[in-house]
TORNU-659019 format. One record per residue (C-alpha): x negated, z negated, y negated; residue in three letters. Coordinates in pm, 1 decimal. Layout:
<<X,Z,Y>,'ala'>;
...
END
This chain:
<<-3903.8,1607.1,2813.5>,'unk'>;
<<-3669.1,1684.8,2541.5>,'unk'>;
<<-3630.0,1460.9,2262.2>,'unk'>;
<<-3454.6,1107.7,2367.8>,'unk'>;
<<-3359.0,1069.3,2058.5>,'unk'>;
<<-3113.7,1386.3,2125.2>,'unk'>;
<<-2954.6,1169.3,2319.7>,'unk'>;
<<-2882.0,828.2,2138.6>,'unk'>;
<<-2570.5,834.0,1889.3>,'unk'>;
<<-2620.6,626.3,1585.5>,'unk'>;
<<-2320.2,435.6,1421.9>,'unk'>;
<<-2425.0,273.6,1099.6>,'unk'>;
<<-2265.8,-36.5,1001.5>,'unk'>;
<<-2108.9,-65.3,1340.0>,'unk'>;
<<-1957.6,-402.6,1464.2>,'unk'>;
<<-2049.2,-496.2,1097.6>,'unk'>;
<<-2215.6,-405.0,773.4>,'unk'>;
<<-2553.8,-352.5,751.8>,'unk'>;
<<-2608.2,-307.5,1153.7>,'unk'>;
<<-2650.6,36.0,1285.4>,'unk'>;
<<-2539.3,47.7,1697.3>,'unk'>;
<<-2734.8,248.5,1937.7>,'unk'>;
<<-2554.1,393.4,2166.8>,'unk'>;
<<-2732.0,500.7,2500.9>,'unk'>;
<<-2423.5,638.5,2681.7>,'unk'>;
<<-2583.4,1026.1,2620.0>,'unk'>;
<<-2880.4,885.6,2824.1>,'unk'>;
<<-2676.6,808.1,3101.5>,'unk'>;
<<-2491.7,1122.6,3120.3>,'unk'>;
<<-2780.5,1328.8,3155.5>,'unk'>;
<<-2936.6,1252.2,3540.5>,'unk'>;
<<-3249.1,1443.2,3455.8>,'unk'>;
<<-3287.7,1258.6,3082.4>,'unk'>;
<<-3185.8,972.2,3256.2>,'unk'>;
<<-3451.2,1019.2,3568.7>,'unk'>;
<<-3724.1,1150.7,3346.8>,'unk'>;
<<-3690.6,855.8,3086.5>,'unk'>;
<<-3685.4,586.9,3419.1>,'unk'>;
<<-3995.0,782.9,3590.2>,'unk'>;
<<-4190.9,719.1,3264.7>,'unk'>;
<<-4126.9,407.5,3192.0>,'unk'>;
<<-4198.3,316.8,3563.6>,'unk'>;
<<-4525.4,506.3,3527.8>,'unk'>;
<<-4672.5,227.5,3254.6>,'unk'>;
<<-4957.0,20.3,3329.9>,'unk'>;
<<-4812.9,-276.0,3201.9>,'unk'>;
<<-4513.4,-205.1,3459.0>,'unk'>;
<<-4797.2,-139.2,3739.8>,'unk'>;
<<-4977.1,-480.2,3657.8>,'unk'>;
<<-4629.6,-704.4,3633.1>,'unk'>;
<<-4493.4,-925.1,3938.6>,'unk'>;
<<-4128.7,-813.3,3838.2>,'unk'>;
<<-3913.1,-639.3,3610.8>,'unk'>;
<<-3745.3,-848.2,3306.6>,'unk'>;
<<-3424.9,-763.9,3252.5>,'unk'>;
<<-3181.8,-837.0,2939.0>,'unk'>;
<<-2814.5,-889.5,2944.7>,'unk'>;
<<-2646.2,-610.8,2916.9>,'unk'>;
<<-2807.5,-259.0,2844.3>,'unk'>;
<<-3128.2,-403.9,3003.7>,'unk'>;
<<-2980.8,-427.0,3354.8>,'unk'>;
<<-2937.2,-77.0,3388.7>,'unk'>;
<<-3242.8,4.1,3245.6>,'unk'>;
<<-3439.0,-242.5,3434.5>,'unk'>;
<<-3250.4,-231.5,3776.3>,'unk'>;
<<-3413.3,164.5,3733.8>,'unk'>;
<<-3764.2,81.3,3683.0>,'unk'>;
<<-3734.7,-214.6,3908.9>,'unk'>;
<<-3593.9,3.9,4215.2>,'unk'>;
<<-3840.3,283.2,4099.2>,'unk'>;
<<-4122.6,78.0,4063.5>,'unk'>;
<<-4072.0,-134.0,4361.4>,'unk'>;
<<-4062.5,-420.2,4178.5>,'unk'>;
<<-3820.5,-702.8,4188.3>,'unk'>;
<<-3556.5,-746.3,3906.7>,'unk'>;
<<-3525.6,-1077.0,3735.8>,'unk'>;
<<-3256.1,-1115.1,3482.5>,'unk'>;
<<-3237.9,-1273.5,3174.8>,'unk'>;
<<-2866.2,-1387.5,3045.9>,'unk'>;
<<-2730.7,-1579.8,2775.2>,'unk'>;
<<-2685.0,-1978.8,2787.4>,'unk'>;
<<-2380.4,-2088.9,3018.1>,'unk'>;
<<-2322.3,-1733.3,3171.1>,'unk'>;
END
């Protein structure tokens, strides 16, 4: 698998000082990053062993709707208060 971190743009100081954003969007461009990255994560014991698939507002629920349909597990998500 090629690097990930090929794929993840760094902004530093981005919404505010001192905060450097990920962004994951080259991730999702790339269908066989994208499947590779989903395939291995889904491949963990600890994903093997769990009930479901935590997922956390907002990045999370594309990740884990992945591993959760991949996995065969169900997807449980996790959002802020009063959302």
């Amino acid at each position: 698998m090629k690097n990930i971190l090929d794929y993840i743009t760094s902004y530093t100081d981005f919404p505010k000082k001192g905060i450097i954003f990920k962004d994951l969007l080259g991730l999702l461009q790339e269908p066989s990053i994208f499947r590779e990255l989903i395939e291995k994560m889904s491949s963990s014991q600890k994903v093997k062993d769990s009930d479901a698939i935590l997922a956390i507002e907002a990045r999370g629920f594309i990740f884990g709707s992945a591993i959760a349909f991949h996995s065969g597990k169900p997807m449980v998500v996790a959002r802020k208060p009063n959302k």
